[in-house]
N, C-alpha and C positions, 0 to 999 in steps of 0.2 A: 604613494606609489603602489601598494599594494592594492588597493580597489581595484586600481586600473584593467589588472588583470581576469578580474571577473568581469562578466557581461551583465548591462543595467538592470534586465529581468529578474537573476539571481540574486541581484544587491535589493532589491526591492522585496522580494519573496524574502529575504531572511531577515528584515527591519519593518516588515512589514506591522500593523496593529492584530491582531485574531478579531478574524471577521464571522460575523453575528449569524450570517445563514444558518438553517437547516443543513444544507449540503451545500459541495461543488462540482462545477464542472470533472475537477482532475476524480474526487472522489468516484463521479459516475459513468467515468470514460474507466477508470480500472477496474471499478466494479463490471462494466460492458464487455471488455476485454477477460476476464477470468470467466467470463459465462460463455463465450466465444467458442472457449476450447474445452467448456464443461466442468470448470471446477466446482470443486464440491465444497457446499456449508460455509457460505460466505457471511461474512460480519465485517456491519462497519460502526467500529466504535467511536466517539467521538468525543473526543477527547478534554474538548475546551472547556468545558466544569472542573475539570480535576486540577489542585495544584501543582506545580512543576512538573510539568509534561516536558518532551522535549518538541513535539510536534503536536499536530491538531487533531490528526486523524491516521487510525489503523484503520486498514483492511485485509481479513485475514480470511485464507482459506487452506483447501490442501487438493492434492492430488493422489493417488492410489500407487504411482510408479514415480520412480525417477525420472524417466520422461517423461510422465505427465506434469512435475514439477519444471522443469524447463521449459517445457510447450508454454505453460500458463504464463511463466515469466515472461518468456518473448512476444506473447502476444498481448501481453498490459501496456509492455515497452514499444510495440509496433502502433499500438493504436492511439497511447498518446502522443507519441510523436509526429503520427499523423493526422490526430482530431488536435492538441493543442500546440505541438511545435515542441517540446519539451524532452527534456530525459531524465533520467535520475542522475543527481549529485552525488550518489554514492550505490554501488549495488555489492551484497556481499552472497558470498554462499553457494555461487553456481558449479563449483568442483565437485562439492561433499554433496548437492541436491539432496540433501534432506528438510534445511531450510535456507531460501532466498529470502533473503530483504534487497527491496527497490526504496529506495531512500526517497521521494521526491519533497523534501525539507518539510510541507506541513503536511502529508500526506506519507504514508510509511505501511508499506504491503508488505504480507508475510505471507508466505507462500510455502506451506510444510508437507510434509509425505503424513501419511495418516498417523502413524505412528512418533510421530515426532509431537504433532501437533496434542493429541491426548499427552505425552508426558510434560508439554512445557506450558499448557491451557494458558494461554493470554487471555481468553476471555476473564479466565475466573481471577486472574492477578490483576485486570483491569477492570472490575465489576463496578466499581464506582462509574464509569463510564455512561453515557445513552448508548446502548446497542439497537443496534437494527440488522435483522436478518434478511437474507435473499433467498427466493427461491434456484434451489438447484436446477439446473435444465436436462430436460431428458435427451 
């Protein structure tokens, strides 16, 4: 009875195996979307080496203002919904805008104000990680 309730996509995405690529689509449509509205100093760490993770893949970035953090959220959220049909299973953060998480189960964006993201470095807490850097867009 309780399946029922979830749609077959979701059920698939959270029973799914960790798949072997390089990258994915969601990974490079978010990464698309945060450079859209100009985030800054993006990483995508990847997670699948490390043990007990709870997902596959971060993407982290940040913005300089409080709306610039919200811009970037909504437009991660705009673009995957309309490049893969998709949204997040879980979004947290958008009152206090200092940091947003977009949950999309193996894919998990952080989205901080500058000063937030220096005191809680996920990069450096997740160093075991493969990183890959993006260029900033002017």
């Amino acid at each position: 009875m309780f399946l029922i309730t979830f749609e077959r996509s979701k059920i698939y995405r959270m029973t799914k195996k960790r798949s072997t690529g390089s990258n994915t689509p969601l990974v490079d449509t978010v990464v698309d979307g945060i450079q859209e509205v100009k985030g800054k100093d993006i990483v995508h760490l990847d997670l699948r080496g490390v043990p007990n993770t709870v997902c596959d893949h971060f993407v982290i970035c940040h913005g300089d203002s409080d709306t610039a953090v919200e811009a970037i959220a909504g437009s991660v959220e705009k673009l995957v919904r309309e490049k893969l049909g998709e949204r997040p299973w879980h979004a947290e953060g958008r009152e206090a805008r200092g940091w947003i998480i977009l949950d999309y189960v193996d894919v998990v964006v952080h989205i901080f104000h500058r000063e937030k993201r220096t005191f809680y470095a996920l990069e450096d807490l997740w160093a075991d990680a493969v990183s890959r850097r993006f260029d900033n867009v002017a």
